[in-house]
N, CA, C and O atoms as a GROMACS GRO file, in nm:
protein
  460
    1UNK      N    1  -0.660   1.303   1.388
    1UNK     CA    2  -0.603   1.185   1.450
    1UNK      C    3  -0.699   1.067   1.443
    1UNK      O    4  -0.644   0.957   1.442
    2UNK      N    5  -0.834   1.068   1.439
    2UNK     CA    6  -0.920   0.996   1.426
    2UNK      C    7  -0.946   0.961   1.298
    2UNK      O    8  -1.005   0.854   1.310
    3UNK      N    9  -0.942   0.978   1.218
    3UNK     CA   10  -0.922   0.976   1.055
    3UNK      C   11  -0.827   0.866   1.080
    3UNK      O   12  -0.854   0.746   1.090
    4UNK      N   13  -0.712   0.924   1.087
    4UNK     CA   14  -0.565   0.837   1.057
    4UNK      C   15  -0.518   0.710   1.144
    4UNK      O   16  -0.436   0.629   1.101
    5UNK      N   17  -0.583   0.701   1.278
    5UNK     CA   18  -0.630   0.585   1.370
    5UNK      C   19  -0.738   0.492   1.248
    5UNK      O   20  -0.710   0.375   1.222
    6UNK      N   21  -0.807   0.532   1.210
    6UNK     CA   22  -0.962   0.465   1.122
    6UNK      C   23  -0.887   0.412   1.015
    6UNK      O   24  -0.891   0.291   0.991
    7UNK      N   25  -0.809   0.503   0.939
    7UNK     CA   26  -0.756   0.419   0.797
    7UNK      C   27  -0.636   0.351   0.827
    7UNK      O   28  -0.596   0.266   0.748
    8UNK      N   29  -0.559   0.381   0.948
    8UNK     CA   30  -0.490   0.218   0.984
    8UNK      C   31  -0.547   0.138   1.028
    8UNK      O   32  -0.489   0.030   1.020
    9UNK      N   33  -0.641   0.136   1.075
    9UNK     CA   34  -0.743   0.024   1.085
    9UNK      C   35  -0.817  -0.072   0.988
    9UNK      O   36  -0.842  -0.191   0.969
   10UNK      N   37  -0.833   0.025   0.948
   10UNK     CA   38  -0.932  -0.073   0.762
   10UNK      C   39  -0.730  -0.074   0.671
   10UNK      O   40  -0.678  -0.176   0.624
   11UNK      N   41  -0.691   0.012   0.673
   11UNK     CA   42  -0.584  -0.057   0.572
   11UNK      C   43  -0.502  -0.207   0.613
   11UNK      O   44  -0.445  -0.287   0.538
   12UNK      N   45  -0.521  -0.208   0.753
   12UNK     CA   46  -0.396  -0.307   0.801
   12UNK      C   47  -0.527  -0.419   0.773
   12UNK      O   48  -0.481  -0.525   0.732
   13UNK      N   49  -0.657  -0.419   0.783
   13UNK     CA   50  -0.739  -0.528   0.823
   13UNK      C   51  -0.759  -0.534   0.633
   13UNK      O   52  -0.802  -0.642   0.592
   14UNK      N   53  -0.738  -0.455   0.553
   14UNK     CA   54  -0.745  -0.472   0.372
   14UNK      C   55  -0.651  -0.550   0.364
   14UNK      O   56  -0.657  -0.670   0.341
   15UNK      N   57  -0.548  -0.477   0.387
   15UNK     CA   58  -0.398  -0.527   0.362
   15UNK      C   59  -0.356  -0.729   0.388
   15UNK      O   60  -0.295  -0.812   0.320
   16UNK      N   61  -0.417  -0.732   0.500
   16UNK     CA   62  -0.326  -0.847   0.605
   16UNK      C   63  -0.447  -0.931   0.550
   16UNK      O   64  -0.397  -1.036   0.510
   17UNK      N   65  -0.596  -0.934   0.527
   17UNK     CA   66  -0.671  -0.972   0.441
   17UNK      C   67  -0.663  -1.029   0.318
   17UNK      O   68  -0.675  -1.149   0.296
   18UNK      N   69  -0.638  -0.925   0.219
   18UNK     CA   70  -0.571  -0.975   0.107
   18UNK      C   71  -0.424  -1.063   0.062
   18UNK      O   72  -0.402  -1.124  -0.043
   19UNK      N   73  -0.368  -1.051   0.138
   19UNK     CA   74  -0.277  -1.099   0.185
   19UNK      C   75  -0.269  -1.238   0.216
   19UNK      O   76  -0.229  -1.303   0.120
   20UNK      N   77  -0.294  -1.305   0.315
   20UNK     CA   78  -0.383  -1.384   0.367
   20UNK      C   79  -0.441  -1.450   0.198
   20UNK      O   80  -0.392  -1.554   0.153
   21UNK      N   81  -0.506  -1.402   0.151
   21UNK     CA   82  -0.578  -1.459   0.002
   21UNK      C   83  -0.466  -1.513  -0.067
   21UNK      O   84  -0.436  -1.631  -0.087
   22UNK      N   85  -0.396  -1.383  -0.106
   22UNK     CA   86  -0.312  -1.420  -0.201
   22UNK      C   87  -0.188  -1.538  -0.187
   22UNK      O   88  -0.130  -1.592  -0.281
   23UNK      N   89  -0.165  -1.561  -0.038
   23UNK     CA   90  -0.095  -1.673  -0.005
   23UNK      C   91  -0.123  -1.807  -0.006
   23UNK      O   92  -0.050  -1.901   0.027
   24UNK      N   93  -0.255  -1.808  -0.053
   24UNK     CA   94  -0.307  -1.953  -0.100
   24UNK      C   95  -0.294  -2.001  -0.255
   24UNK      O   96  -0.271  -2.116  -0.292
   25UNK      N   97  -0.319  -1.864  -0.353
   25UNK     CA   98  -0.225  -1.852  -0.487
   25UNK      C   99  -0.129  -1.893  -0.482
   25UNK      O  100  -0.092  -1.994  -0.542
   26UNK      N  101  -0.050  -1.810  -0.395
   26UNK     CA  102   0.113  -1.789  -0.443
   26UNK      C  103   0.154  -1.843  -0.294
   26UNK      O  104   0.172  -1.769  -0.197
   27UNK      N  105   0.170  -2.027  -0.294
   27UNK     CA  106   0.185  -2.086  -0.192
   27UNK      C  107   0.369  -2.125  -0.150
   27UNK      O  108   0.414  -2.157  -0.041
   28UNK      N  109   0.405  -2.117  -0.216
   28UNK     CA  110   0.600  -2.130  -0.227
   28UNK      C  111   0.608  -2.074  -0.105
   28UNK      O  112   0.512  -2.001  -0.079
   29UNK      N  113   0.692  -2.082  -0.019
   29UNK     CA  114   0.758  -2.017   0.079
   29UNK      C  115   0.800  -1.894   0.008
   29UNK      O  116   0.720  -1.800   0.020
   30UNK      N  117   0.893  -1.874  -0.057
   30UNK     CA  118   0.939  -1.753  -0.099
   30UNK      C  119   0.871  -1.630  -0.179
   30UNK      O  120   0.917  -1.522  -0.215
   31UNK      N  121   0.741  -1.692  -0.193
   31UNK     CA  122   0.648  -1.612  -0.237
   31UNK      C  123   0.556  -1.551  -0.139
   31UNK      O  124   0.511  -1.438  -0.158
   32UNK      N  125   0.525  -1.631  -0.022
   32UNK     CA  126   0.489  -1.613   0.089
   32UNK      C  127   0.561  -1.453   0.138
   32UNK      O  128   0.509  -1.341   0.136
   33UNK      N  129   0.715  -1.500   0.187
   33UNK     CA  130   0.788  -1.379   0.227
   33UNK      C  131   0.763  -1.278   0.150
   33UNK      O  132   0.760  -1.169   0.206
   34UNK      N  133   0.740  -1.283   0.016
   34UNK     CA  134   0.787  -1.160  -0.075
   34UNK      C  135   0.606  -1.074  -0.070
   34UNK      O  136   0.594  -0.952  -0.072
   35UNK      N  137   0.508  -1.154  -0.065
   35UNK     CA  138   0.387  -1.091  -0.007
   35UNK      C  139   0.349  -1.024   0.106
   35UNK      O  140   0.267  -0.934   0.125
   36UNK      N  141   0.440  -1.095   0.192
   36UNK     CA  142   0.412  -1.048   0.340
   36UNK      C  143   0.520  -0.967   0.346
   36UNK      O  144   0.515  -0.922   0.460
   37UNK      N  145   0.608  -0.924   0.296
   37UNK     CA  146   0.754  -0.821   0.313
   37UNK      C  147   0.681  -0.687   0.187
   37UNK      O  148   0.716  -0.569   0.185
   38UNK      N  149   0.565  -0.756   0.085
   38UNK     CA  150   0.497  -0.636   0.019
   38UNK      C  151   0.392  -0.566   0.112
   38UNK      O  152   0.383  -0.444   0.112
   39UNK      N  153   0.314  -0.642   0.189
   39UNK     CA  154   0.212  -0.628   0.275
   39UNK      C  155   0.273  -0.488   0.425
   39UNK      O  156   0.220  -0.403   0.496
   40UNK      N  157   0.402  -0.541   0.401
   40UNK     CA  158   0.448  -0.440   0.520
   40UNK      C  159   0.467  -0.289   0.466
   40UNK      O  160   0.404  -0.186   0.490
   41UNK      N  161   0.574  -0.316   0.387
   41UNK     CA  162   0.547  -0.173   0.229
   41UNK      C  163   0.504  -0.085   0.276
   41UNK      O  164   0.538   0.011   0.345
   42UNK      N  165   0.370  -0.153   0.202
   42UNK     CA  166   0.270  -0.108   0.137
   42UNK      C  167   0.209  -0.021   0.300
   42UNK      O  168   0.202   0.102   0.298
   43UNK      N  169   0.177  -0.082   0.401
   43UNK     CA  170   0.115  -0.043   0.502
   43UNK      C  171   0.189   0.094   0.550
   43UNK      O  172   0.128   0.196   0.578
   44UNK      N  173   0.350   0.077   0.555
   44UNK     CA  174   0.387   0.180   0.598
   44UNK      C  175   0.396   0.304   0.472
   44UNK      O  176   0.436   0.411   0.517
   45UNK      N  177   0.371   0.305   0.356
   45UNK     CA  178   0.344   0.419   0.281
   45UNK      C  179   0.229   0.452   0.263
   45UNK      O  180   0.219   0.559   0.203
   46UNK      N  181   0.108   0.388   0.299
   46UNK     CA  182  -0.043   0.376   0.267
   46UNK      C  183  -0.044   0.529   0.410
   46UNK      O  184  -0.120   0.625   0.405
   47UNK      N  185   0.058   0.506   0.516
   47UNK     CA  186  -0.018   0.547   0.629
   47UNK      C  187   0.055   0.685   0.597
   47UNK      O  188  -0.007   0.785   0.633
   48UNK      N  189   0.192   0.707   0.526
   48UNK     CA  190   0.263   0.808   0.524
   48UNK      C  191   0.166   0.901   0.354
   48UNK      O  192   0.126   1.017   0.362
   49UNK      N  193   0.154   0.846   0.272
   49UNK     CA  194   0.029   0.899   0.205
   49UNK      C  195  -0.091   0.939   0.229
   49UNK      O  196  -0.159   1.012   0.157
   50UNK      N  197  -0.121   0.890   0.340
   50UNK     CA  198  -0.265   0.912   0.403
   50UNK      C  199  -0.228   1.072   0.494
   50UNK      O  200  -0.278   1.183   0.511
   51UNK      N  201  -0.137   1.013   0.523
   51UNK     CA  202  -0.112   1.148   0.653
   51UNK      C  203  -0.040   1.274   0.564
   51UNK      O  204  -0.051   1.388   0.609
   52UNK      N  205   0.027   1.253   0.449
   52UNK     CA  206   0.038   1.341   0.350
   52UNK      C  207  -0.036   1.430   0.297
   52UNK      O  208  -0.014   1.547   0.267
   53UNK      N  209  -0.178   1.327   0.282
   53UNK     CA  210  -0.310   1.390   0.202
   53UNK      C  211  -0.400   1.421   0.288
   53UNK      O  212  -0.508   1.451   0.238
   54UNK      N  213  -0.390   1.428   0.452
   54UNK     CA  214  -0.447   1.490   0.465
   54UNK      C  215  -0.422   1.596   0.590
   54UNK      O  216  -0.491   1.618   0.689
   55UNK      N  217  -0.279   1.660   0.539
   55UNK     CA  218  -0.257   1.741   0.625
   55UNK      C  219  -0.278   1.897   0.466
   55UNK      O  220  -0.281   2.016   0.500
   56UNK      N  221  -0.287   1.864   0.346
   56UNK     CA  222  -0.333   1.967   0.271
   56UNK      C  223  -0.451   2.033   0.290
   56UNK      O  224  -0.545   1.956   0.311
   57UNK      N  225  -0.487   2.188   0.291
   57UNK     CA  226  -0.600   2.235   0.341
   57UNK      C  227  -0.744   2.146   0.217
   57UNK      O  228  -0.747   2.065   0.125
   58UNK      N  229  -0.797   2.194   0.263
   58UNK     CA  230  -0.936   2.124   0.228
   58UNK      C  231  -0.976   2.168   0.064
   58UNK      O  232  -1.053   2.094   0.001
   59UNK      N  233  -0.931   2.265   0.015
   59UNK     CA  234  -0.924   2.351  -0.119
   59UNK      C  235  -0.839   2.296  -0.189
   59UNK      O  236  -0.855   2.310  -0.310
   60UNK      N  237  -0.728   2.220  -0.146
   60UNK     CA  238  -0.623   2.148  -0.213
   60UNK      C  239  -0.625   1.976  -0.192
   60UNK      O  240  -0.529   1.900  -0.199
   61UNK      N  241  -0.736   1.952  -0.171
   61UNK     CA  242  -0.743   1.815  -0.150
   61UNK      C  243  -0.704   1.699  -0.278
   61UNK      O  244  -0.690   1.577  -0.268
   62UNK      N  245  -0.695   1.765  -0.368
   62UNK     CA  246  -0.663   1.650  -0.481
   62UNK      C  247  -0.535   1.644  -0.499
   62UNK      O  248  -0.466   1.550  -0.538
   63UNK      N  249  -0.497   1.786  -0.459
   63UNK     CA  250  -0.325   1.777  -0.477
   63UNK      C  251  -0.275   1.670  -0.338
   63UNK      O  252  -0.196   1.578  -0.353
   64UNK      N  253  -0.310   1.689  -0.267
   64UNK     CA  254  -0.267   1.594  -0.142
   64UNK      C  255  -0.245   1.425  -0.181
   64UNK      O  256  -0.153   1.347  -0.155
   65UNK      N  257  -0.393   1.405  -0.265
   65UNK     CA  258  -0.406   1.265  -0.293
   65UNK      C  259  -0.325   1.258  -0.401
   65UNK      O  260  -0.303   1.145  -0.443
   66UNK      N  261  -0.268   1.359  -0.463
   66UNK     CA  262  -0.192   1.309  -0.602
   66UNK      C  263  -0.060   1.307  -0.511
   66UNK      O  264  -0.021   1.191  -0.522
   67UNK      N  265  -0.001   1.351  -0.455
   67UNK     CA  266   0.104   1.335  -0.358
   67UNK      C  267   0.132   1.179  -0.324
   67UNK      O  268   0.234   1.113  -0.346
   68UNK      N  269   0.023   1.145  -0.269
   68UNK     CA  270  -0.012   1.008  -0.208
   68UNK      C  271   0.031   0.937  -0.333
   68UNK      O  272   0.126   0.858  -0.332
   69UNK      N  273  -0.059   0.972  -0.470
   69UNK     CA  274  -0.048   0.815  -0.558
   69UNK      C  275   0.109   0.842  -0.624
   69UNK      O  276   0.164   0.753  -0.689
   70UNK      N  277   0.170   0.968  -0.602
   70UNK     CA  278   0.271   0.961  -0.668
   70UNK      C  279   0.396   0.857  -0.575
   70UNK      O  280   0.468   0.769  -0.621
   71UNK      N  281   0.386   0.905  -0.435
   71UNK     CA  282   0.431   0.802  -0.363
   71UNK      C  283   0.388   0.689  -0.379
   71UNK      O  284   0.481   0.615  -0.411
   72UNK      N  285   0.300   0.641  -0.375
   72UNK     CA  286   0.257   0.518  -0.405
   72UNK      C  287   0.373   0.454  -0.493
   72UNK      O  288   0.474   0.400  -0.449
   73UNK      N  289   0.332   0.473  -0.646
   73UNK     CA  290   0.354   0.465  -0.783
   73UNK      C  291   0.507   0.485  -0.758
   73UNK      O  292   0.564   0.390  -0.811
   74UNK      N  293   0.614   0.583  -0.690
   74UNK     CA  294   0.772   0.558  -0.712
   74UNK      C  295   0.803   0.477  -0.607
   74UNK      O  296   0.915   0.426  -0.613
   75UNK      N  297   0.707   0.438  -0.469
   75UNK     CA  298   0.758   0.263  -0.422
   75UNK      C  299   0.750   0.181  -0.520
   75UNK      O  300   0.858   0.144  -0.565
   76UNK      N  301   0.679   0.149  -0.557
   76UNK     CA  302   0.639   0.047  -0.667
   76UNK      C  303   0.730   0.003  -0.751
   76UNK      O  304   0.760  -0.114  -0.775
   77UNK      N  305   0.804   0.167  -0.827
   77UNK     CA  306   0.861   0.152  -0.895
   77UNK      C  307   1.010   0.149  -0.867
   77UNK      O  308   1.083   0.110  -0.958
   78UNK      N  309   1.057   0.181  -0.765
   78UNK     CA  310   1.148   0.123  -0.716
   78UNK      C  311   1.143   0.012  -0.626
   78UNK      O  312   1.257  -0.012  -0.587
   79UNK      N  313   1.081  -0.044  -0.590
   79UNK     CA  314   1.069  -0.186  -0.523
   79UNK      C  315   1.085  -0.276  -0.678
   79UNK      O  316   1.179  -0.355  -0.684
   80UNK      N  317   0.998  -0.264  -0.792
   80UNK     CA  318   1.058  -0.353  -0.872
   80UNK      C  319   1.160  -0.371  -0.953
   80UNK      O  320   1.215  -0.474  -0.992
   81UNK      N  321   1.189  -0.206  -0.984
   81UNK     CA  322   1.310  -0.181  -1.023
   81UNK      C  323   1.439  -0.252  -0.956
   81UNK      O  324   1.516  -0.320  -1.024
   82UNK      N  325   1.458  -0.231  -0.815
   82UNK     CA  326   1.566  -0.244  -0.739
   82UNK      C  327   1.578  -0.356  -0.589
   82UNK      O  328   1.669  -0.435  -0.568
   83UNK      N  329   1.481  -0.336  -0.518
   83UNK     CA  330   1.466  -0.470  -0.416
   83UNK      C  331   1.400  -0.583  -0.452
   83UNK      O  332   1.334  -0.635  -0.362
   84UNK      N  333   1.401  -0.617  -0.521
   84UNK     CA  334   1.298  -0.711  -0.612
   84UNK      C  335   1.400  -0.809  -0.616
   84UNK      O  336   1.405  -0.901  -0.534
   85UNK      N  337   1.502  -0.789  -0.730
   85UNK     CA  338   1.571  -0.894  -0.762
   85UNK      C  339   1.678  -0.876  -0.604
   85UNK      O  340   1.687  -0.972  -0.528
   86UNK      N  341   1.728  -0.782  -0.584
   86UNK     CA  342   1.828  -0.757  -0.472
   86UNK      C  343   1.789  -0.858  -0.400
   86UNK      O  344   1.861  -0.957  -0.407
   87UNK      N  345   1.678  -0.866  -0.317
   87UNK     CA  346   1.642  -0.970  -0.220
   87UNK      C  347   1.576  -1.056  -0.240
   87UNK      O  348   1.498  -1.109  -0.161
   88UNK      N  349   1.614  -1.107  -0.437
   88UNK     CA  350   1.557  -1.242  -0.470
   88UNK      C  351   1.446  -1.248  -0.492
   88UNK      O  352   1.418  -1.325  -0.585
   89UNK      N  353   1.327  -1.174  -0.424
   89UNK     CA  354   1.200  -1.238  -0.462
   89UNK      C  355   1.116  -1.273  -0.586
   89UNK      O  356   1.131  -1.226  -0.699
   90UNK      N  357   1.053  -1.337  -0.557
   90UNK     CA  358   0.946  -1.421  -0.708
   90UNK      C  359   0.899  -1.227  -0.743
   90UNK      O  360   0.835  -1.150  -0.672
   91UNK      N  361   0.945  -1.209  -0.844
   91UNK     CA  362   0.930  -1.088  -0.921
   91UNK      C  363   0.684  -1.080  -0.910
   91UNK      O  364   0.602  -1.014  -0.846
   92UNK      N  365   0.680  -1.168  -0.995
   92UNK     CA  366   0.519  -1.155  -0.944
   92UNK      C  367   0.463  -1.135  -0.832
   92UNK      O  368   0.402  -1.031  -0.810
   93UNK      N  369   0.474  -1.218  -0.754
   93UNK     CA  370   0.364  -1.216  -0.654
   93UNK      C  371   0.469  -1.071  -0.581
   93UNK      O  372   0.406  -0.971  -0.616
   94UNK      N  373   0.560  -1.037  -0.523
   94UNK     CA  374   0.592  -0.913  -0.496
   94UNK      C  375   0.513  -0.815  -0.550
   94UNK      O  376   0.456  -0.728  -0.484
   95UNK      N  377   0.507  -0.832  -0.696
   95UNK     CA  378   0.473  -0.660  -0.727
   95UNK      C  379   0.337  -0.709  -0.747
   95UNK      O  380   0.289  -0.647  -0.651
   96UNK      N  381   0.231  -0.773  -0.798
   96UNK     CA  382   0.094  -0.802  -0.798
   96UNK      C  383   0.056  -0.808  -0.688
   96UNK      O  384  -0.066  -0.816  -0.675
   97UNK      N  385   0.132  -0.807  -0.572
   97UNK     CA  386   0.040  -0.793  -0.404
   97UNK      C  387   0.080  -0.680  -0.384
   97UNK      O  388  -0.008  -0.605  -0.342
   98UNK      N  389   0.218  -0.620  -0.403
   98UNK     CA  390   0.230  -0.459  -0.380
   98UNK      C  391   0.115  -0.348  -0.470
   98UNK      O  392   0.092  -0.232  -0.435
   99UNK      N  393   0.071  -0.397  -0.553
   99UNK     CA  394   0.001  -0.305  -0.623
   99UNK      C  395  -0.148  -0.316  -0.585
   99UNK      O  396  -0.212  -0.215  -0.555
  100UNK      N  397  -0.213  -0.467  -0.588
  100UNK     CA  398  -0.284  -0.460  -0.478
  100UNK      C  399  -0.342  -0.418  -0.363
  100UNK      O  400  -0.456  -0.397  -0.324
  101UNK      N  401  -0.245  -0.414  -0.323
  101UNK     CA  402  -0.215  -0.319  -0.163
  101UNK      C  403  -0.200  -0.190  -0.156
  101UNK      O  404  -0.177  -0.125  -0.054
  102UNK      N  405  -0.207  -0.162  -0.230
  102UNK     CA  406  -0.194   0.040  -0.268
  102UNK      C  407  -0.321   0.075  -0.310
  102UNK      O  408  -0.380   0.172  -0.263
  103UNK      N  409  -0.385  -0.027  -0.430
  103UNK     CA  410  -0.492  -0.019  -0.488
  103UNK      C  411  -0.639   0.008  -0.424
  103UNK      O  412  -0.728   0.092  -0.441
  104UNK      N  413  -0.616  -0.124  -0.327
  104UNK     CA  414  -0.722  -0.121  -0.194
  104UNK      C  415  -0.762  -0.017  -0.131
  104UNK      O  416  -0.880   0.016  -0.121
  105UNK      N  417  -0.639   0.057  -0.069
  105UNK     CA  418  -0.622   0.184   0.020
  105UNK      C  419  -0.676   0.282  -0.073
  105UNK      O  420  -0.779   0.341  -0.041
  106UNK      N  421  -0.617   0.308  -0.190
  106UNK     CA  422  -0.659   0.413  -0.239
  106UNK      C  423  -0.824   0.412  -0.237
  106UNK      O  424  -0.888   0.515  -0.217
  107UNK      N  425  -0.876   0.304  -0.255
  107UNK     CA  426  -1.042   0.310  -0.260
  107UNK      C  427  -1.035   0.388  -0.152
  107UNK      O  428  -1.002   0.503  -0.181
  108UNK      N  429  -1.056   0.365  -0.024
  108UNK     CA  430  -1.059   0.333   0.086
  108UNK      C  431  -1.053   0.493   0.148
  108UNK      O  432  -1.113   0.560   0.233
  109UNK      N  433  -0.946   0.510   0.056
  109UNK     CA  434  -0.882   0.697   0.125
  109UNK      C  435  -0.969   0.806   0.086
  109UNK      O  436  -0.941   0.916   0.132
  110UNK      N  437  -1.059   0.796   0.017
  110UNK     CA  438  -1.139   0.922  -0.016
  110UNK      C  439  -1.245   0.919   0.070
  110UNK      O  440  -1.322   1.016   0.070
  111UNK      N  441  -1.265   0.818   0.147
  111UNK     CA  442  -1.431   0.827   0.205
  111UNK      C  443  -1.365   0.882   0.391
  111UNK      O  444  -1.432   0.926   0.484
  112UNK      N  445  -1.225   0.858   0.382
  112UNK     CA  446  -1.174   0.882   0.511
  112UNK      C  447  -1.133   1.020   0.521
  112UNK      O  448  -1.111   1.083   0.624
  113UNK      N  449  -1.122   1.084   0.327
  113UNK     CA  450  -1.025   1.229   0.359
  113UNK      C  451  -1.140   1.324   0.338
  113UNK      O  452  -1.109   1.442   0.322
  114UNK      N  453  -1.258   1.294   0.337
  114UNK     CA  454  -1.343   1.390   0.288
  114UNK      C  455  -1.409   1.423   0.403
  114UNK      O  456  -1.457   1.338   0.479
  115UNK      N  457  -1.418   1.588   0.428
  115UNK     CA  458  -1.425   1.636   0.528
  115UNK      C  459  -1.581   1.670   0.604
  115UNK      O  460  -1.585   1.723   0.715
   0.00000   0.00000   0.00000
């Protein structure tokens, strides 16, 4: 529980961080939303990957994290595939802050899952 308290902590403070950056790039209003509607995403699968990878025993730890990036990788790919255009957004800055935002965490997740 302390693990998973810690990496919502550094992910939401990566996340809302970068974020934050990238909205000075990608200054449009509607690019805005489509960062900050990636930023949310991303947070709630970062935490459901995290808690994925590390409820695998300790012998299976890579399979856990491949769990994680595979989730990762089919948001992604259905967010651009399918809510992307659905809810309009600027196709870039959506998926270059969503990937971002996965990217970060993943650094982030090995120094938190290692026992």
């Amino acid at each position: 529980m302390k693990r998973l308290l810690a990496f919502a902590a550094i992910a939401a403070a990566l996340t809302a961080g970068s974020a934050a950056i990238m909205t000075i790039v990608w200054s449009a209003p509607a690019e805005e939303r489509a960062i900050w509607l990636s930023a949310a995403i991303a947070f709630v699968v970062q935490m459901l990957a995290f808690g994925v990878a590390s409820l695998v025993r300790r012998d299976q730890a890579l399979v856990g994290w491949g769990l994680g990036a595979i989730m990762r990788l089919v948001t992604l790919s259905v967010y651009a595939l399918v809510f992307v255009k659905a809810l309009g957004l600027p196709a870039t800055a959506a998926l270059v802050s969503l990937a971002t935002f996965f990217f970060l965490s993943t650094l982030v997740e090995p120094l938190l899952l290692a026992r």
